[in-house]
Every structure is written in C-alpha cells, then in structure tokens.
N, C-alpha and C positions, 0 to 999 in steps of 0.2 A: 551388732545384731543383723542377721540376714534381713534383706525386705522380702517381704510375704509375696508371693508369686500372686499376681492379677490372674483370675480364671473369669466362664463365660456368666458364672453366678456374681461375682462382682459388675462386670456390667449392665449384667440385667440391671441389679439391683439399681445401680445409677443412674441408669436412665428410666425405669418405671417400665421393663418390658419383659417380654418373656426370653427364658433361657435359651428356647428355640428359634427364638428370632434373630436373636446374635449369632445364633451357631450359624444359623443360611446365610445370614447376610457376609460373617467374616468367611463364609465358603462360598463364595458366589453364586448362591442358590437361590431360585424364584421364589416369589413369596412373601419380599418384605418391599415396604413400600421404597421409592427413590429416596425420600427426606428421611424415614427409619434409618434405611440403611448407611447414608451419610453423616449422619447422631453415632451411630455405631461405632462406623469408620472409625471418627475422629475422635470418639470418647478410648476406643482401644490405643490409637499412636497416644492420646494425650497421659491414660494410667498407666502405659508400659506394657498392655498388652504383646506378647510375642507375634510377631506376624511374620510371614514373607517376607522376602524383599522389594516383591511386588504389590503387598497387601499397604506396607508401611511408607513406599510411595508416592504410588499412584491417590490425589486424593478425588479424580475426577478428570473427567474427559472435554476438553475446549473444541469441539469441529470447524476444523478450515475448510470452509465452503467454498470452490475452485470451480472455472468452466474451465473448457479447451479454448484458447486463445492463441494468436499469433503466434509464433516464437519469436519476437522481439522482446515481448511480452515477459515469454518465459521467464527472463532474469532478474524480473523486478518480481513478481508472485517467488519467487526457490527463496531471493532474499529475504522480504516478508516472511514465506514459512520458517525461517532460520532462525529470526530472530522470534519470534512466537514462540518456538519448541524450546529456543534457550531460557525466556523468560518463564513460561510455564513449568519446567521442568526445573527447577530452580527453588518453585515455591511445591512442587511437588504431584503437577497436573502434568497430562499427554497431553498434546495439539495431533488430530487425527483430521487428515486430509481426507475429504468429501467433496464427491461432485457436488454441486448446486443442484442439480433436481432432485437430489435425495432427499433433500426438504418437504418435495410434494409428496411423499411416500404415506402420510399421514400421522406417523412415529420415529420416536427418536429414542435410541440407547439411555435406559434408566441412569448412567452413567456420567449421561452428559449432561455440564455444568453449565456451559456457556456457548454463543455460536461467534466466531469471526466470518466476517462477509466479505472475503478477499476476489472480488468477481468488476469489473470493471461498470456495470449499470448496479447498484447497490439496491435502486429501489425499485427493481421487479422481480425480488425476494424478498425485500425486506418485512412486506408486508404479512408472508408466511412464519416467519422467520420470527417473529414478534409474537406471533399468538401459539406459542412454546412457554410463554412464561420463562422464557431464561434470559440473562444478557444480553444484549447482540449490540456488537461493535461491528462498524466496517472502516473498509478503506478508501480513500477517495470524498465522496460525499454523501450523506445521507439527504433526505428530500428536508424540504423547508419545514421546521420546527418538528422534526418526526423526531419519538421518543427513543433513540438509539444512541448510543456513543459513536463517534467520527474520531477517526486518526487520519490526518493527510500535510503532504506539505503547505510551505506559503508559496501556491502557486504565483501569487499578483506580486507576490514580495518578486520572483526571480525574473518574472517579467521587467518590472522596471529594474533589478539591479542591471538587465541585462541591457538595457536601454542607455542608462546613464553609463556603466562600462564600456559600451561601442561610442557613447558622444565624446569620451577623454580620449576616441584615435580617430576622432574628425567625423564617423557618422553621423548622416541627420536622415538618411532615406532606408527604411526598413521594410522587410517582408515577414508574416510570420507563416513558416510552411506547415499545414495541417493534411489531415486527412478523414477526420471526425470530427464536427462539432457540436457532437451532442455530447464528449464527454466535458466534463464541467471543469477539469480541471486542464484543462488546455483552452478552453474561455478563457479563464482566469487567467492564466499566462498570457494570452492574448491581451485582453485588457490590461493586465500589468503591462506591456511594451507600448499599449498606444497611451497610458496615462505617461508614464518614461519618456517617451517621444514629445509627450504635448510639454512638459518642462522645459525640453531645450527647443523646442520649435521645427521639431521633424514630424515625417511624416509613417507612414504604415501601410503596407497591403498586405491583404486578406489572400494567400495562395493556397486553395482549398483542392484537394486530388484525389480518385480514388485508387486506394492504399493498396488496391487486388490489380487495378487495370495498370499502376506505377505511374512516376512522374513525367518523363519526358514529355509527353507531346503537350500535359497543361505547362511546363517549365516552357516548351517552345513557344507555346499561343501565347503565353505573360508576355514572354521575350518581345515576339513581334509587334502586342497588341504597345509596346513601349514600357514596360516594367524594367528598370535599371535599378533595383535598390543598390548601395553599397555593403549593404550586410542582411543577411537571411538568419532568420530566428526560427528554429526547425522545434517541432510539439516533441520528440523526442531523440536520441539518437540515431535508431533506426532510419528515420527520415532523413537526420544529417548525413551518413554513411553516403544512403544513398544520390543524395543531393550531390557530395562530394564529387562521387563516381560520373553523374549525369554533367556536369557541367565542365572536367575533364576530358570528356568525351563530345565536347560540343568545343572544346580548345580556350576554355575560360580559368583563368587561375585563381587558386584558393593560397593564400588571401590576398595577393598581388591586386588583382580585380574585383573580388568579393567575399566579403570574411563571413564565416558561418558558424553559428552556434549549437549547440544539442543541449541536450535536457533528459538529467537520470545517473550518466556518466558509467555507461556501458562498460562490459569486457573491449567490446567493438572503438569506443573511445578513443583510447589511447593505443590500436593497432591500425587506423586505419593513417595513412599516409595523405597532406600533414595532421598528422595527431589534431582531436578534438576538442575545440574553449568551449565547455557543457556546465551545467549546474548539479551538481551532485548530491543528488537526495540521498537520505539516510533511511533506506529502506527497513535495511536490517533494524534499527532502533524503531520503525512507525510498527514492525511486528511484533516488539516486545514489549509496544505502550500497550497494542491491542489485547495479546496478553492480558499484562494488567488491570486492564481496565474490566476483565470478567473474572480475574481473582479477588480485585476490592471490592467489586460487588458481590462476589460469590460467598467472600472471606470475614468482612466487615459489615455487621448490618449497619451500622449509622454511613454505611455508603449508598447502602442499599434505595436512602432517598434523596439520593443528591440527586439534581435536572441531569438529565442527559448531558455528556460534554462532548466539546468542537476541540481536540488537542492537535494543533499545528505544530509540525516538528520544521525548523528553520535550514533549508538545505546551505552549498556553499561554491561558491562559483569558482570552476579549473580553470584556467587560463593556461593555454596549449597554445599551437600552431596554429589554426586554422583562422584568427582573427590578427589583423591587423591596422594599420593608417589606412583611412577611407582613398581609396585610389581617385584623383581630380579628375581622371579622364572616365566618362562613363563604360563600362564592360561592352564588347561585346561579339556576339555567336561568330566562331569563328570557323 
C-alpha cells in the first residue's frame, strides 16, 4: 500500500498551528516565530515532508565569530573554521563566518542556532554574545567561571612535555620567546615549561618582544645583558621561524648552538630550514568539538542543563631538526 503523502494540514495539525504558518515558515517567509519555525522544520524532515535540498538540510545556522588578525594567525582560525563546517554539516547545520562586531549590531539572523567565538580575547564579546540566549562556545579561554563552553588545548600539558623532551638531550637552561602576555594560553605554556624545568632542576627566561617592532634588537639586549639559554621555547611557530632566521644572521647555529622549539605546527614548520620540533595542536578537531558542543545543546534538551564545559583537546609533539644535544660550550653572537 502507497504511504499517504504528508501535506502542510498534517503538520499544522501536529504541531497545534495554523496551515499558514507552516506554509511561511517551509518558504522562508517573515512571520513566524524562530522556535515556531524550528518545530516546523524538524517536525516536516522527521514526517517525510518533501522539501528542498536546501530546506531538508540546513537545520540552523552556527556563526563563526572572526577578527582581522595577523596572518600567522590565519592558519590556526581557516583550521578551526574547517573542522566546524565539517562537523556542523554532518549533523546538518551551516557554520557562517562573521566578523566579531556584528554581535554589537543588536540582532542576529532568526536562523541562528548557536555562536562560536573564534577571536583570540574571548571575553570582550563574550559578554554580548551571552545575552542572545543561544549557545556560545569559544576557543582559547573563556573568563573564570563564565557560563560558556571552552574548547582549547593542554597548553601547561606541552609546556612541560616540552621541558622534559629538551632535559633527555642534556638541556637544563631555557627561554620561552613571547610576544603577548595577555593571551592566556601562552601563560599557560609558559608555566608549563618553568613547572618542566623546576623537575629537573633548570632554569627559564621570560623573552618578551614586540611582535610589530620584531625580535632582533630584544634577541641582541638578552644576548649581551648575558642570556645563553641552550634551548628557546617560541609561543608559536611564527616566532620560531623567525627566531630561526634572526639568529642565523647573527652566525649562531640551530641546533648545534641552540635548539628551538614552535608551537601549532604550521605549513611554515616543516619548510623552514632545519625543519621545526613544534607541538602539534589539533586545530581542525577543537573546531568540530565546537561545533558540537552547540548542536548538543541546540539538539538535546537534557543537555541543555549540563554546567558549561572546559574540553581540552591533547596536542602531540614533532620532533624535527631544529632540536638537539645541549651544546657544553655556551653560544655565542658571532
């Protein structure tokens, strides 16, 4: 026996609403509330309603909230958005890329289900961002006990792996080279290499520079003020690159003299000459936890009251060229 074709009077009827309402809502027409028309949606894929390709979809719109940032930057936020779009799309949402001040706009597309907060200061939006009544995850860190989901690595974790790594080829004097220490998760790395150090009984500086003016002349003042580490722990690869370059140019050898580290595990990594020992975050997967985390909310009400969660994704350390046995003689500017 044929099954009975679903029409827009069956759904009225199911969900207690008018035939009109279903008609604007599966046309994308103003008029029916966000949560109506979401009922609708889902009650038409769930009866066999016929839809679009686009209607039977799309069940909701997640915005990737994005500044203009560096272009070191760039290739940690393109991964993020990747894996977002593959997770979301999967379960049958869009991830739609959004500046960050489109938040202050005072509205947001009836549409949209959830916000990802892919922006490197998490909480000078978040607080916008929050009184939308939807989801909102980010990346990085959220502020202390604030009601958001967090997806970020184990910063402290790759600090000390990095620590104990360089103590089994004889380091015991480290540098960790920054450029910003208000982001939180290069603290954290940070503190991970001097808790790493204090185990085996070494030491740590703080080589802090600004990232627009470049490194050389604070690399030269360390240099002369007496800074000799045997190994440099750089906040990402961007800074190893250039670290690399800077201290070739000064006649210092990588890693004959000084073995150097990155963090991220760039395209730049494994092209730069000697090749990069970096920690390799799993970008693409912290954009598809994100994802997730505003489709179980969005999808599951008995998720709906779970506390806010802290999901740390566990990066993995490359071991490349540019580290080796702590050279006995201290480096130096040649």
């Amino acid at each position: 026996m044929a099954r009975k074709r679903v029409t827009l009077q069956d759904l009225a009827d199911a969900l207690g609403v008018s035939k009109f309402s279903v008609s604007r809502a599966l046309s994308g027409k103003p008029g029916v509330g966000k949560d109506t028309r979401r009922r609708i949606e889902s009650a038409a894929r769930d009866m066999g309603y016929p839809l679009t390709p686009e209607q039977a979809y799309n069940k909701g719109q997640i915005w990737f909230m994005r500044q203009e940032i560096d272009r070191v930057s760039t290739e940690l936020w393109s991964n993020i958005l990747l894996g977002a779009e593959q997770q979301a799309e999967a379960y049958g949402y869009t991830v739609v890329p959004k500046q960050a001040h489109s938040l202050f706009d005072g509205s947001l597309d009836e549409a949209v289900v959830g916000l990802i907060l892919a922006v490197p200061y998490p909480d000078e939006i978040s607080g916008t961002a929050s009184g939308f009544n939807l989801p909102v995850v980010c990346s990085g860190y959220a502020g202390p006990l604030e009601h958001i989901d967090q997806v970020s690595g184990t910063d402290w974790e790759a600090g000390v792996t990095i620590a104990r790594y360089l103590a089994t080829l004889g380091h015991r004097k480290f540098a960790f080279v920054h450029g910003d220490a208000r982001l939180l998760g290069r603290a954290e790395r940070f503190r991970g290499l001097c808790d790493g150090a204090k185990e085996i009984g070494g030491t740590v500086d703080d080589l802090v520079f600004d990232e627009q003016a470049g490194l050389r002349k604070p690399l030269i003042a360390y240099m002369d003020a007496g800074g000799k580490p045997t190994a440099l722990f750089c906040a990402h690869d961007g800074i190893a690159v250039s670290v690399i370059s800077e201290l070739a140019l000064l006649g210092i050898r990588v890693p004959d003299d000084v073995s150097v580290v990155g963090f991220n595990d760039f395209i730049s990594a494994s092209q730069v000459a000697p090749s990069l020992t970096t920690i390799r975050t799993p970008h693409v997967e912290m954009g598809a936890a994100m994802s997730r985390c505003i489709i179980d909310r969005v999808s599951n009400p008995r998720f709906r009251t779970v506390p806010p969660l802290r999901i740390n994704l566990v990066p993995e350390l490359i071991i490349r060229e540019s580290t080796g046995p702590a050279s006995p003689v201290p480096w130096q500017r040649r």
